[in-house]
MIFI-37017 format. One line per field, with one value per atom (N, C-alpha, C): residue number from 1; residue in one letter; y, x, z. Coordinates in pm, whole numbers, plus 32768, in hexadecimal, padded with zeros to 4 digits. Example, Ala and Ser with C-alpha at 12.3 -4.5 7.8 and 13.67 -1.06 7.14 Angstrom:
titi [1, 1, 1, 2, 2, 2]
lofi [a, a, a, s, s, s]
y [7DC7, 7E3E, 7EB6, 7F1F, 7F96, 8003]
x [8527, 84CE, 8528, 8505, 8557, 850A]
z [830C, 830C, 830C, 82C4, 82CA, 8313]
//
This chain:
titi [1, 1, 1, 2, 2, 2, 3, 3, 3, 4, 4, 4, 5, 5, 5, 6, 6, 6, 7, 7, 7, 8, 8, 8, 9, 9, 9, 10, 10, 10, 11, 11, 11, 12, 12, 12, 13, 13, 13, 14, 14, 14, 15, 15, 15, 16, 16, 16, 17, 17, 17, 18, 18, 18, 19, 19, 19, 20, 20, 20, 21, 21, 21, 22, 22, 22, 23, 23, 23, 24, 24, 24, 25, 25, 25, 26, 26, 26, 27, 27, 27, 28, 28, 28, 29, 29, 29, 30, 30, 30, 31, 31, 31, 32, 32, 32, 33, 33, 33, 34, 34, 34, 35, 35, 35, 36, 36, 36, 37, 37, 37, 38, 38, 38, 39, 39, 39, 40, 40, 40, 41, 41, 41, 42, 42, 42, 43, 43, 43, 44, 44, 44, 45, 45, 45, 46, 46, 46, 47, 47, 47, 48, 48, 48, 49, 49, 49, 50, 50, 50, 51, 51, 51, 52, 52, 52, 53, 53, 53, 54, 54, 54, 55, 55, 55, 56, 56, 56, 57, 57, 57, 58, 58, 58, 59, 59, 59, 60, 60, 60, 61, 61, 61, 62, 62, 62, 63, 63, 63, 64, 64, 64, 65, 65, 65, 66, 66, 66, 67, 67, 67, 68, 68, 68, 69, 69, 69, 70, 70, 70, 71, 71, 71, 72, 72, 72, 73, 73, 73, 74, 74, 74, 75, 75, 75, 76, 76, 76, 77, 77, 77, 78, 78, 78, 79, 79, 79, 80, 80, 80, 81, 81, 81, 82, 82, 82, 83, 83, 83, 84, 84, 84, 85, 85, 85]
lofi [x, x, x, x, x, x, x, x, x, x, x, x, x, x, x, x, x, x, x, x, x, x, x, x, x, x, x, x, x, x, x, x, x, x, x, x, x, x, x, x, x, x, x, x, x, x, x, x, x, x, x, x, x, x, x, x, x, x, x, x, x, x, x, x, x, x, x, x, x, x, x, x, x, x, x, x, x, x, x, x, x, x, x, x, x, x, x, x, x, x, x, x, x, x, x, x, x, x, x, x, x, x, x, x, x, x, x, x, x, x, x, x, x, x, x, x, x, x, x, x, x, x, x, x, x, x, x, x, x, x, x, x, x, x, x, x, x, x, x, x, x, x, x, x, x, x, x, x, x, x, x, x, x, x, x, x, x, x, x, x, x, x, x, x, x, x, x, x, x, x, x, x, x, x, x, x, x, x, x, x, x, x, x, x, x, x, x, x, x, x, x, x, x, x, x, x, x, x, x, x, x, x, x, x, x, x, x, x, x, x, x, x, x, x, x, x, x, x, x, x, x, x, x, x, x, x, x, x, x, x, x, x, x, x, x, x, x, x, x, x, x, x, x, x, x, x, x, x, x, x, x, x, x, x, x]
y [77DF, 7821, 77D3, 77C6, 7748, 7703, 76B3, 7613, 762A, 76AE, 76F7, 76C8, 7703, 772B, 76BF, 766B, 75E1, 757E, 7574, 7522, 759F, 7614, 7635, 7627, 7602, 75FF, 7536, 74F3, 7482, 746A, 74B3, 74B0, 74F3, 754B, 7574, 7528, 74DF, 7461, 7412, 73F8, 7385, 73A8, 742C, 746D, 7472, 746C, 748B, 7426, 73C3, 72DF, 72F4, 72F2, 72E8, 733F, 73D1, 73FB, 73B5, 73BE, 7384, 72E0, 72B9, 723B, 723E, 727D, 72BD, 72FA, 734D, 7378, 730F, 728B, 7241, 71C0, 71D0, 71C3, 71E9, 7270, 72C5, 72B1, 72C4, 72DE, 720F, 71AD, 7145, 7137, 7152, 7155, 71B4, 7247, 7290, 725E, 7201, 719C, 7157, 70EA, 70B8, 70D1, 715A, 716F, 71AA, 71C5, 71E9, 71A9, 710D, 7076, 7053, 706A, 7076, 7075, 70F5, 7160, 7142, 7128, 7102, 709B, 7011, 6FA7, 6FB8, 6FFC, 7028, 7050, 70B1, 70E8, 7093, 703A, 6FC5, 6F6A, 6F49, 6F00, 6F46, 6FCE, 6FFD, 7007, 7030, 700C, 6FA0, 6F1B, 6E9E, 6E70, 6E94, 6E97, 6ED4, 6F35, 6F9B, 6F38, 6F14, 6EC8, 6E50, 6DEC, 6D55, 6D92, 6E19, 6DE8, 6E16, 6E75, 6EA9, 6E1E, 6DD7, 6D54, 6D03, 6CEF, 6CB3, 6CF0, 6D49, 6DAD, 6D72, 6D89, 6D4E, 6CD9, 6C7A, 6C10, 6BC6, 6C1E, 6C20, 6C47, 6C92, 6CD2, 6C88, 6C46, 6BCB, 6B33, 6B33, 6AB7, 6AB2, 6B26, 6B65, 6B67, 6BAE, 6BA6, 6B2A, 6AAC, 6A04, 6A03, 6A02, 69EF, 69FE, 6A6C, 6AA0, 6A40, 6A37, 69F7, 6962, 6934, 68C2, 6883, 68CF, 6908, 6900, 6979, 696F, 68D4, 68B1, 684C, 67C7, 67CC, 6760, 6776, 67EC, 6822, 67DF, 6804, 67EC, 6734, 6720, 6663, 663D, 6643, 6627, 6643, 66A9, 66DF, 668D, 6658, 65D0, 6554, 6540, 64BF, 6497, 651B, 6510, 6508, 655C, 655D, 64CB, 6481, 640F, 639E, 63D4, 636E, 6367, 63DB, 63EA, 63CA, 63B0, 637F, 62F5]
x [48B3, 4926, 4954, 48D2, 4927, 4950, 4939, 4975, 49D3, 4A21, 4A69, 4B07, 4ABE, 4B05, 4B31, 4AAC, 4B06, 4B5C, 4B3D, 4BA2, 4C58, 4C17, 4CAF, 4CF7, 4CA5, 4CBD, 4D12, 4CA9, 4CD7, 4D6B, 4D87, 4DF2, 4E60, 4E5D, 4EB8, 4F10, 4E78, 4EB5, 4F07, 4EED, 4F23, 4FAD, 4FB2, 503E, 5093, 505A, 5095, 50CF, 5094, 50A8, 5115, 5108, 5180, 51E6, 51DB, 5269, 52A1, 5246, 5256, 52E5, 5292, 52E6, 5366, 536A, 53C4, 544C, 541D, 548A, 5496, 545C, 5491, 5519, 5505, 553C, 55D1, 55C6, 560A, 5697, 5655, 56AA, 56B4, 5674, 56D6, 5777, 576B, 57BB, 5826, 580D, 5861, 58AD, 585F, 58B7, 591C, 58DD, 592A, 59A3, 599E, 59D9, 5A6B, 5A4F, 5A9D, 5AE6, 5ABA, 5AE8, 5B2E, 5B0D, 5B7E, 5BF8, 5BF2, 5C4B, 5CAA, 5C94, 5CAE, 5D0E, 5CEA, 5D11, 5D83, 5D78, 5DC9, 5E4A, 5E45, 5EA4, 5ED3, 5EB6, 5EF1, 5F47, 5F00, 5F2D, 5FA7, 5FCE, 6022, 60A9, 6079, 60DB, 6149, 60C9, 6111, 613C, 6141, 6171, 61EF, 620E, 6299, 62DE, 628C, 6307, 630E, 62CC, 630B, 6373, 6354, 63EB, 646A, 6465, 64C9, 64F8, 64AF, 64DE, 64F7, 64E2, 651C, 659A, 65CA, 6639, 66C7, 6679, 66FC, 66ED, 6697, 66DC, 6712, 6714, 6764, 67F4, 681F, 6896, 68B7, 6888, 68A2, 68D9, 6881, 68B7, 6950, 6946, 69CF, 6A15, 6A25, 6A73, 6AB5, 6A39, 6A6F, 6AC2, 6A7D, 6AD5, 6B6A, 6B81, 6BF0, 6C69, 6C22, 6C6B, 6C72, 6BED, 6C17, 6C82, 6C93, 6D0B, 6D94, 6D69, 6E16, 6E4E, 6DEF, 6DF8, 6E28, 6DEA, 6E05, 6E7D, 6E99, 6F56, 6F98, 6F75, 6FB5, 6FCA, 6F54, 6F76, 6FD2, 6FC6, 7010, 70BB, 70AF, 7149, 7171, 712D, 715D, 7166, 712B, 7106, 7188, 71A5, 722E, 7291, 7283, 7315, 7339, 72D9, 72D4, 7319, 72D0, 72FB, 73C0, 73CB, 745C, 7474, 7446, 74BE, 74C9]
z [0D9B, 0DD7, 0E53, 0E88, 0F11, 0EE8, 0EA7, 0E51, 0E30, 0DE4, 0DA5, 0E5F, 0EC3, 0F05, 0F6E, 0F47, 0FAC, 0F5B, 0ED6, 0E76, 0E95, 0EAA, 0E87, 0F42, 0F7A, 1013, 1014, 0FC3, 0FD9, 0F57, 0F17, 0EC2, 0F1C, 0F48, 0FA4, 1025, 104A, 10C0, 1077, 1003, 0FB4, 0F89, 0F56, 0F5B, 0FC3, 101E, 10BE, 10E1, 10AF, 10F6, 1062, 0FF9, 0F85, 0FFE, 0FFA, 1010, 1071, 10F2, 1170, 113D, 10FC, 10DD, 108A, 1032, 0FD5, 1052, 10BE, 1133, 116C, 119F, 11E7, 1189, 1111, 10BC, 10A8, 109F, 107D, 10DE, 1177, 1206, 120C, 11E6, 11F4, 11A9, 1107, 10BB, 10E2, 1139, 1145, 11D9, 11EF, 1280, 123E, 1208, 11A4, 115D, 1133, 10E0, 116B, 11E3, 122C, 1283, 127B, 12B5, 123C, 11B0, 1173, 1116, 117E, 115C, 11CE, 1249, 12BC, 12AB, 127E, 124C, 11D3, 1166, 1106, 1162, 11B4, 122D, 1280, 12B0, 1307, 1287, 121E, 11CD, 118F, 1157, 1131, 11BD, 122D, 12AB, 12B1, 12C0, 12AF, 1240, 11C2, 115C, 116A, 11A2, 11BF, 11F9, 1279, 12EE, 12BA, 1285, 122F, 1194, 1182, 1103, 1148, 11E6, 123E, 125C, 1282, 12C9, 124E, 11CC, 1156, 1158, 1160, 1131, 118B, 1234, 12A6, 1267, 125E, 1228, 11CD, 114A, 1111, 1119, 1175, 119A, 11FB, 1266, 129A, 122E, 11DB, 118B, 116B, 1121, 10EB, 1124, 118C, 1226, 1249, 125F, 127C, 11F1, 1176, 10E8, 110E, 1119, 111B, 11CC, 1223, 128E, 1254, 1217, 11EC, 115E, 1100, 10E4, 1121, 1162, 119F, 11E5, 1235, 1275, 122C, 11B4, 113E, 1137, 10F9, 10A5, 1182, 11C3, 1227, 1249, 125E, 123E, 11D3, 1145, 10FE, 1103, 114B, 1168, 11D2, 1259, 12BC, 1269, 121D, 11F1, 1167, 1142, 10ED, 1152, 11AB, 1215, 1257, 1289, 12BD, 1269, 11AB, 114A, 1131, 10FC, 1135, 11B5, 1214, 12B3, 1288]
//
């Protein structure tokens, strides 16, 4: 019965060092898992503000497009006027 009671004494420690380790385990990964999640969130942020800033500059391009344009039809219209003088 003693023998009985220190094998189940030393199985218990042994359970104790498994769980023990099993929680230190557990609470790294759930760090982990909260750095990220963290990171996912910064990354989705700056993801927002580089296609905001793709967008103005696209509407900027367009913008020059269009002045540079006019500007063309506008040269060509001196450059005929001149040809006639």
């Amino acid at each position: 019965m003693k023998l009985k009671i220190n094998e189940k004494i030393i199985l218990d420690k042994e359970h104790q060092n498994i769980i023990a380790a099993l929680n230190q385990k557990i609470e790294h990964l759930e760090k982990d898992n909260k750095e990220m999640a963290n990171i996912e969130k910064q990354h989705k942020n700056m993801n927002g503000k580089l296609h905001k800033e793709i967008a103005d500059l696209n509407k900027t391009i367009e913008k020059l497009k269009k002045e540079n344009a006019i500007f063309k039809e506008h040269l060509q219209a001196e450059m005929l006027k001149s040809d006639k003088s």
